[in-house]
C-alpha positions, -999 to 999 in steps of 0.1 A, spaced: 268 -95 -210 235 -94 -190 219 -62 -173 202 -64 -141 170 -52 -144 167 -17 -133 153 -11 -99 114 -12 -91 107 23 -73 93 6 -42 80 27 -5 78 15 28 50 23 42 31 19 84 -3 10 88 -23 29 116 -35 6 144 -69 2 131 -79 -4 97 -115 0 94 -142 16 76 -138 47 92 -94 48 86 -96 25 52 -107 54 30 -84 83 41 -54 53 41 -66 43 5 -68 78 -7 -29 81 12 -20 51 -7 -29 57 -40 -14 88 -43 19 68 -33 8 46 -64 1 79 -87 36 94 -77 51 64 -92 54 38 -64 56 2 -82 58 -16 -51 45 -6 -16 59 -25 13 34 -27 42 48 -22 79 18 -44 98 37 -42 133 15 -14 145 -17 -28 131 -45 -41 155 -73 -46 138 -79 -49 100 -114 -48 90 -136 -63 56 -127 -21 41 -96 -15 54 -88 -52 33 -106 -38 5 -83 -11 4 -55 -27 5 -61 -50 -23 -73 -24 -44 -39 -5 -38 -17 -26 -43 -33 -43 -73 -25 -6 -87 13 -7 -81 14 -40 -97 -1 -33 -130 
């Protein structure tokens, strides 16, 4: 008999309405400590999201890259 794999701690989380360099590093420092408390998965709600600047991509990738590993 087969398990299911166990469940992948995962968080929903909202983006603020600008992602720029002035939000990216506050929102990356908010995200990683999702990451560091265990999140495995982070599940972005974009719906609020106006405008995503080159950082606030940056920190995006860079935080979830860390809840994949």
């Amino acid at each position: 008999m087969s398990q299911s794999p166990a469940p992948v701690p995962s968080v929903l989380v909202e983006a603020p309405a600008r992602l720029d360099q002035v939000t990216a590093g506050p929102y990356g420092a908010f995200l990683k400590g999702l990451v560091d408390a265990g999140a495995q998965r982070l599940i972005l709600d974009l719906a609020a999201l106006e405008y995503l600047g080159s950082a606030g991509v940056r920190s995006l990738v860079v935080e979830i890259g860390r809840a994949h590993v």
